[in-house]
N, C-alpha and C positions, 0 to 999 in steps of 0.2 A: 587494752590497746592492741590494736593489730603492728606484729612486726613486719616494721617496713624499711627498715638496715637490709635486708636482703631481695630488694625491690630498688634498692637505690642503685643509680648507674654514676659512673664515671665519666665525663667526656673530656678529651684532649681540645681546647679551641682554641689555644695558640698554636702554632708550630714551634715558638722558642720559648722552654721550659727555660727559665735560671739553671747557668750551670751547677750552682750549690746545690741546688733542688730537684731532683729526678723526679717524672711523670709518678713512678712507683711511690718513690717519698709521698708524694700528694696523695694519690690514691692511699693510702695506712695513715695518712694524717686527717681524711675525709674519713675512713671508718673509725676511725678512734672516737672521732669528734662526733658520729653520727650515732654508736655507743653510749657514748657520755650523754649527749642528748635525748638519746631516746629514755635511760634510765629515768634521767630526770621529770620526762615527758608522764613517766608512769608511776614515778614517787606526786605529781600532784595533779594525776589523774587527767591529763588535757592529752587531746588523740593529736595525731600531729604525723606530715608522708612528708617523709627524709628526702630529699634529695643531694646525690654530691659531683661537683664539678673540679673540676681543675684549669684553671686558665691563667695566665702573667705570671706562672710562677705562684701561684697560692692555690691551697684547694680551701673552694667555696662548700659550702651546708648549709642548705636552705632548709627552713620548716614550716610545711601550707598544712589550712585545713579550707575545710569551707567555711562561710560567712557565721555559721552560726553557730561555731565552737568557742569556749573560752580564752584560745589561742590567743587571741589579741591582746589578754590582759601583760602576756608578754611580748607583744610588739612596739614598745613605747622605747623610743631611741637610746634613752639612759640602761632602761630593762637590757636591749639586745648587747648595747657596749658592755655590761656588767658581765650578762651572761658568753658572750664572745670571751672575754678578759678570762674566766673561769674553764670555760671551754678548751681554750689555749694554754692553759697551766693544766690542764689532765693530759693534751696530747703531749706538749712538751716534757711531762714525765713519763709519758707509756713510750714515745719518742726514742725519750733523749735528745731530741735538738729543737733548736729554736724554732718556732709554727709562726707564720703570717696568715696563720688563717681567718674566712673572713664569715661569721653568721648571719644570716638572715631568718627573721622570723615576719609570716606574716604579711610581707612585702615591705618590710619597712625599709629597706637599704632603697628599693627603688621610691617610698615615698620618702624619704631623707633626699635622695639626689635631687627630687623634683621641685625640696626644700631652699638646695644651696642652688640649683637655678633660679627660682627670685631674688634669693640673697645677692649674688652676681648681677642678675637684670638690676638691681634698685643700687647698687654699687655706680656699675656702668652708666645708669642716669646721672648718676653724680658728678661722673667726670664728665660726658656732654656737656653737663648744665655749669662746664669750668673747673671742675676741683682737679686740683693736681694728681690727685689716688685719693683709692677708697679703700678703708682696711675693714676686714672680716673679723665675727668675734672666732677664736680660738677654738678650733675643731683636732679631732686626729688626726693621725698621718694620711690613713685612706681617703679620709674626705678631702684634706686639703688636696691629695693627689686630684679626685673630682672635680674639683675648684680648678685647678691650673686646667683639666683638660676642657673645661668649661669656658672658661676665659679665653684658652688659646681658639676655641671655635670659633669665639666673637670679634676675634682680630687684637685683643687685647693681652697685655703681661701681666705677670701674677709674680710674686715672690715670698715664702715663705717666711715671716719675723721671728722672733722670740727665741722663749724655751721652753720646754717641760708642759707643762700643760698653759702657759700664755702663749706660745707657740701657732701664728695667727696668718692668713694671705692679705697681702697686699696687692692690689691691683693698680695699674696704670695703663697710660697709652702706649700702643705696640712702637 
């Protein structure tokens, strides 16, 4: 596997890092994460080009290949959340502090968002067609984050329920 940790760039694309969180913090928390990733990438032999971002306060780690790598076997939503969870307990000890970091493999975060937008449009029918709210099954924090900014595009409110992993969006009229 070609090393590609030293190909990977950092970009700033917000202007307002979290105060907890220094631009620096991100950038050591992307190479950590892109480290741990790439080891991985070469304990089960899949090629895979690093890339690392920082933006809202999290540093992002993406991992592309082309169409016709193995790569995808680890793009499967459950796959990345496991391997994210993993990811973030190696930076959090090389660290020392809490990581909101977020992986993407393969493009899956952007075909996951593209997921919880029909989930929301076939919600949204719901209430047109009368219902008082429509509630979501039980996602994580990031995603529900998606969900609220999804909903707020469509003129619609969103509310977080539950707990722990039933922890779910509720939608209604704005």
């Amino acid at each position: 596997m070609t090393d590609t940790t030293e190909d990977s760039t950092v970009h700033e694309t917000a202007p307002a890092v979290d105060e907890a969180t220094t631009l620096s913090q991100l950038e050591e928390e992307g190479e950590i994460a892109a480290d741990y990733i790439e080891e991985l990438l070469d304990i089960t032999d899949l090629d895979g080009d690093i890339d690392i971002d920082a933006r809202d306060g999290r540093a992002y780690v993406s991992v592309n290949s082309n169409e016709d790598s193995d790569l995808r076997l680890l793009s499967k939503p459950e796959t990345v959340n496991a391997l994210q969870e993993l990811t973030r307990i190696a930076v959090q000890t090389k660290a020392g502090s809490f990581s909101r970091l977020i992986l993407d493999v393969g493009g899956s975060r952007e075909a996951r968002q593209a997921e919880l937008s029909k989930l929301v449009e076939h919600a949204i029918e719901k209430i047109e067609g009368g219902a008082a709210s429509a509630a979501l099954p039980p996602m994580s924090s990031y995603e529900r984050k998606l969900v609220h900014d999804i909903v707020a595009d469509r003129g619609f409110t969103s509310e977080s329920h539950g707990e722990g992993r039933d922890r779910h969006t509720v939608i209604t009229r704005a």
